[in-house]
N, C-alpha and C positions, 0 to 999 in steps of 0.2 A: 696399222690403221684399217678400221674398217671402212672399206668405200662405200658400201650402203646407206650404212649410218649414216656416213659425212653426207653424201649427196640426197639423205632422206633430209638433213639436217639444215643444209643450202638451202634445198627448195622450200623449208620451213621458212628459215630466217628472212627467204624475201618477200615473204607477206607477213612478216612483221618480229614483233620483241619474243622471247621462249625464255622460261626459268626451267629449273631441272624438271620439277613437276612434271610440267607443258610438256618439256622431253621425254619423261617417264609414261606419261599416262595417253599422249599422241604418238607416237614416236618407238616407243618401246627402248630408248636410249638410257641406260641407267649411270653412265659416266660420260655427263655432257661437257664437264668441263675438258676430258680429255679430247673428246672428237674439236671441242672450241680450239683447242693447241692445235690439232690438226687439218684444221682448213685457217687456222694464224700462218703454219708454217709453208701452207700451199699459197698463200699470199690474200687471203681475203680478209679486207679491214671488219675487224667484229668487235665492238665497244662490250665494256661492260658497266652499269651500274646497280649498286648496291639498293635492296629496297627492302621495306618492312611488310612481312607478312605475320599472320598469325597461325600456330601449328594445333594441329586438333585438338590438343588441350586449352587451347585458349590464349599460349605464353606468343608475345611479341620475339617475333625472332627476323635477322637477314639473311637473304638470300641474295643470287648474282642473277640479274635478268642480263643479258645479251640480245645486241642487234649488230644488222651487217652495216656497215657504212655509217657507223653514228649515228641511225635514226634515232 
């Protein structure tokens, strides 16, 4: 585990939702879903729901946006 990541990653999630993007392009986090396993397994409640975006080609695709505490 990276501890940077995660607590760059905390301090994101508590002003608000992050999809990998948001991780990628704020964050410099390129496997959010891993550091997400990694503050689940430090105990912090992190929801996820599924959403539709569109990818620079234009195709409807899903992705995982994540929040802390079910917002």
């Amino acid at each position: 585990m990276s501890a940077s990541q995660c607590d760059r990653l905390l301090s994101r999630l508590e002003r608000g939702e992050i999809t990998a993007m948001d991780a990628w392009s704020e964050l410099g986090i390129a496997r959010l879903a891993a550091r997400i396993s990694d503050l689940r397994d430090a105990g912090y409640p992190i929801s996820k729901t599924m959403i539709e975006v569109q990818n620079r080609f234009g195709e409807d695709c899903r992705v995982a946006k994540y929040s802390l505490g079910g917002r």
